[in-house]
Structures are given as C-alpha cells and as structure tokens.
N, C-alpha and C positions, 0 to 999 in steps of 0.2 A: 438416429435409428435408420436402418435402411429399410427402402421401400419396395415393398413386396414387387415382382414381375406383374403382371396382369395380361388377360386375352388382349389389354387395347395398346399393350407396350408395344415403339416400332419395329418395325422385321429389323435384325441385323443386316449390316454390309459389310462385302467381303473388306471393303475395300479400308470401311474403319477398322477391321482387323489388322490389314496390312501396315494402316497407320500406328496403330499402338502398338506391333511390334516392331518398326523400324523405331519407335520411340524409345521404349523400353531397350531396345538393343544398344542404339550410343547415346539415350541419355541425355537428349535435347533435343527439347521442342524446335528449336534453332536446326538444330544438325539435319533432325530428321528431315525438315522439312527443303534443305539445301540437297540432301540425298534421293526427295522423291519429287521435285522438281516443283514444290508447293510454296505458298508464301506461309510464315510461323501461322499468319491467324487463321488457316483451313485448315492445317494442322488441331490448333487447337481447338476449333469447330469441331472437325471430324472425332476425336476424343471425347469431345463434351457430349454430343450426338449415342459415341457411345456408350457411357457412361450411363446416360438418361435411358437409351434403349435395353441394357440389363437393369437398372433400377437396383444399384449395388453400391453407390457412389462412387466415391473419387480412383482412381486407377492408378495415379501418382499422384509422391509427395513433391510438392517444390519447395528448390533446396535453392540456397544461394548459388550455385553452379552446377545447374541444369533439375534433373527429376528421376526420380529413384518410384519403383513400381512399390503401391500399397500392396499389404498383403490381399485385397482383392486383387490387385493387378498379378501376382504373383501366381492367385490360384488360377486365371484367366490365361496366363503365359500358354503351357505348358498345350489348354484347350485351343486355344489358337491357331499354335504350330500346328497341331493335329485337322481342325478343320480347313487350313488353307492347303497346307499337305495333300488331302485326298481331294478336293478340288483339284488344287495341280496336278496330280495322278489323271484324274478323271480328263482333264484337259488334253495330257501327253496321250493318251490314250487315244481318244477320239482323232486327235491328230495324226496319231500313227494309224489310225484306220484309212482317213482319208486320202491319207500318201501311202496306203499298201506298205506300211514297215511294220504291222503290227496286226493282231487280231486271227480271224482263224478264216478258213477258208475249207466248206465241203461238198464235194467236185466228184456226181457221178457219174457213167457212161455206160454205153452198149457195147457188147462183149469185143466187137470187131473194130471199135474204135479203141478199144485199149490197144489193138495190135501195135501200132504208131504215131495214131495223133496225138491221143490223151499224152503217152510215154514221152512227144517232143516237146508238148505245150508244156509238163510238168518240170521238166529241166529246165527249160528256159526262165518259169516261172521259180524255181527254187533259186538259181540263180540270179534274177533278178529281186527278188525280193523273199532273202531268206529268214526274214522274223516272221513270216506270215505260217500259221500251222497250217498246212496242208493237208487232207484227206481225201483218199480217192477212193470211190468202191463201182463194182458191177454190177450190171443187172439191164433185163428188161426194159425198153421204152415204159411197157404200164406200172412196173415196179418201180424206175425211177420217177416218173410224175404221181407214184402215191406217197414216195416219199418226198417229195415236194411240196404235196400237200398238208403233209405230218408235219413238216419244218427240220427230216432229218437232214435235208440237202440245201445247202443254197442256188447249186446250178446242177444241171442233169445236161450233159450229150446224147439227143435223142435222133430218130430218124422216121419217117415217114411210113415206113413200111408195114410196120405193127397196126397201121389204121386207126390208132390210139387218137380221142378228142384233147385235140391240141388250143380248144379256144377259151381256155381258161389262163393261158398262159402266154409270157412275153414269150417271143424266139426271135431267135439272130443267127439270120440265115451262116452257117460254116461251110457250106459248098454242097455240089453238086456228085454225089458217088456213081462213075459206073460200075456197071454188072461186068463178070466173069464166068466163063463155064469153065468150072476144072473137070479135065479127062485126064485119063491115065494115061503114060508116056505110050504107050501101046496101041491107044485108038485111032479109031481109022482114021477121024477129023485132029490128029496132037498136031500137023504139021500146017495147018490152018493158023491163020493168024484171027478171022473173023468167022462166027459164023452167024446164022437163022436158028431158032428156036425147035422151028419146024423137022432141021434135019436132025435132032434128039430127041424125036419123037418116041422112038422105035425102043431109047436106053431107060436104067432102072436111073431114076434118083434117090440121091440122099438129103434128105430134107430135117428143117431143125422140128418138123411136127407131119405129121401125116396128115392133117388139113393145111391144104394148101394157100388158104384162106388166112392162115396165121403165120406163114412164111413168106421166106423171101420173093418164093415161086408167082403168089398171087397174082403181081401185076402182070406177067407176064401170058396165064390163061386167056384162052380165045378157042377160037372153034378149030383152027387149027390147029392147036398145040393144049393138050392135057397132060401134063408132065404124071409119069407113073411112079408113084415114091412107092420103090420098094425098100428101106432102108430110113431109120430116122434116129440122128443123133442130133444134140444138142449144141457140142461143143462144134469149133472147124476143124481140132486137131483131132477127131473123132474122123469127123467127115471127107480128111485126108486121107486116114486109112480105109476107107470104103474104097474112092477112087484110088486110090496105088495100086488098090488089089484087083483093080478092075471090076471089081462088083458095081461101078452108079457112078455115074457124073453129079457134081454139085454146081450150083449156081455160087458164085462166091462175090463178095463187092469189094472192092478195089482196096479200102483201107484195108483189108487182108491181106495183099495179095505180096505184100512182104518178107510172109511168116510162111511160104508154097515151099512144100518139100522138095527134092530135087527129081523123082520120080512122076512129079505131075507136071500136067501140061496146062497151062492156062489161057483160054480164046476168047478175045474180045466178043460181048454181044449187042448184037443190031440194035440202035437204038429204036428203031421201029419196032424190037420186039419186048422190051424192056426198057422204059425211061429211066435217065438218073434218077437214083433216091435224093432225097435232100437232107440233110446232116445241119441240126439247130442245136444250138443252144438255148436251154431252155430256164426260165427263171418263173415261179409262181405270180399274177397277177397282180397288182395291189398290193405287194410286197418289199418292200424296200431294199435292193437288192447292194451287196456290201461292196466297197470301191473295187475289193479283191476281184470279186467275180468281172467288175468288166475288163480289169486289168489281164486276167484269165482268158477271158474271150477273142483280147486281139492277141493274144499268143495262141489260141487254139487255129486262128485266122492263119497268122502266118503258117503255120505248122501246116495245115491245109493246103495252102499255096507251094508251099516248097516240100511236100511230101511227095509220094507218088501217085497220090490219090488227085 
C-alpha cells in the first residue's frame, strides 16, 4: 500500500527530477548515469530519495535489461517535464534580463529631450538589443518622478529646472545643457552670436507658464533682468511661432536647438546669466533598477556627448 505524503515528507529536488527523467528516457540506471556524469549508485540514491520524498513507491520496474517506468513513474513523467520546463523558462528569462535580450524596458522624458537625445539613445538602444520592449512617453520632471513613484516608469530624463525634490531618487548626471534665446530673424540682436539677459529686457517673452518660478526663465531672475512674459505656450513648436512672428523671444535649451525653424535666430547666453541646466537620469530609490535601464543610460551618455547639446 502506498504511503500517504505528509507535512514532514522531504522537499523535492530539481535535480532528482532531472535524474528520473534522463532514467526513464534511455532506460538505464547504467546509461543515465554515464549521460549525467554520476556514478550508477548516486543514480540510484538520487531515485530512491525520490521515490521516498513522494511517498508513492517504486518509480521503476527492473527488468533484466535495464528499467521500464511504473505506472507511478509514468503519471510522474509527464509532471516533470512540466516542472523542469518552467524552471528552465524562469532561468532563460532572468538571464535574458541580465544580458538586456529580454524583458521590458519604460523610459520617460521631458518634452525638449525627446527632441534628440531620448530619439538617439532609443535607436541605438533598439539596435543593440532588440528583444528588449521598449516604451517611451512624455512629460513633466514632477509628472515623471510621480510616475516613478507609481512603478509606471523605470527610468525618467529629468532636469533641474522644474525645482522638483530630487532626493528621493538615484540620478546619473547625463550632461550639462546650455541656454538659448531665440529671436526672430528680424531682431535687432539676430546678428549676435552671444548675448546678456539684461539687453532683453525691454522684449515680450514667451514662456512655458506665466510664473516664472516654474519656468525655464527662473534661474535667470535678478534685479537686473525681470523677463516680461507676455505670451505663454507650452509646447517649443508653439513658442516658435510667437518668435517668427516677432511677437517675444524664448529662452530655449540646447537639446532643442535642432528642431529651430529657419526663420529664427538663435544667441548663445552668458553663462553668468543663466547656468547649465543639468539633465539626470533618474531611477526611484531603493528600487531595483532592471539591467536595461543602465544599459539605457550609457547610450543616453553617449547620445549626449555626440549630440549638439
């Protein structure tokens, strides 16, 4: 009669699996054991182990030339295949996460990095490892670090400028952006290559908010220069048609400065009046962040480096 399983029966191993099905497969204790580099009597160990660990008895018959599965073994077969399977599965998996040939990856940024960096890093990155699911969306520094927080993102491209509390979060520094003031081909300073903040005092700006506090504009306020937004769009390609049309200068940051109509003029500005922004990649704290993402990051690096930014 067979003996019931119990709570105190031993945990399975995989590996006595492995052994009773190369058993069962050719059929000798002998064979298998020349096939899985064992001597016959670990073989038969590892069997008998299993055997006692279902509490079902014998697994095989022994036959004068070799061993044939009992109808236990037989219902056992089938269960086997199935649990080593998704172990192996679960295996190929994880390893394809670690080498980036596998798994998913979602990768979001601020509007003005999609212009060029996000668009070089993501070819590169498709190219180099294209079983990886890629997703990319826009938004906001504060909208991407809440969705970091939510777990919709794995990695966010954010920037400095939003004032947003960044100390919750890993960052890896991606570079340094300068500033631009675009003027319209018509203005008096288009033929400048540099200017002072000071001398656009006098012009209307087009800013992404009419608090300057939550624009680009911010760091740039001082007692000398109070920039006057008369005009307030969101997008750049908004902001382009203010300045074409001559209505307002925009401050613009360098990863933009690719997508510049042919109508506008773009002037470098004094770093004394406006420091680099600094451009992070950002991953949530305490988070276990997936091989993709860093694999991600030195392609957003180089992409940085050999951009125009």
């Amino acid at each position: 009669m067979s003996r019931p399983v119990t709570g105190d029966a031993p945990a399975l191993s995989t590996a006595w699996l492995r052994v009773f099905l190369e058993v069962a497969r050719l059929g000798s204790f002998t064979e298998a054991a020349r096939g899985l580099g064992y001597t016959q009597s670990a073989v038969s160990r590892q069997i008998h182990a299993l055997e006692s660990a279902l509490g079902a008895g014998a697994l095989f018959d022994r036959l004068p030339r070799g061993v044939t599965p009992t109808e236990r073994g037989r219902v056992l077969l089938p269960r086997a295949e199935a649990v080593l399977a998704q172990l192996d599965g679960a295996r190929a998996d994880l390893t394809a996460l670690a080498q980036v040939s596998g798994g998913r990856l979602r990768v979001g940024a601020f509007p003005t990095a999609g212009a060029a960096l996000l668009p070089r890093a993501v070819a590169a990155f498709r190219e180099r490892h294209p079983r990886v699911e890629l997703s990319c969306a826009e938004g906001l520094t504060e909208d991407l670090l809440s969705r970091l927080d939510h777990g919709e993102l794995d990695l966010a491209v954010v920037s400095t400028t939003a004032g947003a509390d960044l100390a919750a979060y890993d960052l890896r520094k991606l570079l340094d952006e300068s500033m631009y003031v675009a003027v319209p081909a018509g203005h008096r300073l288009a033929r400048r290559r540099r200017v002072r903040l000071a001398e656009l005092a006098g012009d209307d700006w087009v800013s992404g908010s009419p608090h300057t506090e939550r624009s680009l504009l911010h760091p740039a306020v001082r007692e000398d220069f109070r920039p006057r937004v008369g005009y307030v769009a969101a997008e750049w390609i908004a902001k382009q048609g203010y300045v074409a049309a001559g209505l307002a200068v925009a401050l613009i940051p360098a990863l933009a400065a690719d997508g510049v109509r042919p109508d506008i003029r773009l002037l470098a500005v004094h770093e004394d009046d406006i420091p680099p922004r600094a451009v992070y990649a950002a991953t949530l704290r305490g988070r276990s962040a997936p091989a993709a993402a860093n694999a991600f990051v030195r392609l957003l690096r180089e992409a940085g480096r050999n951009g125009s930014a």
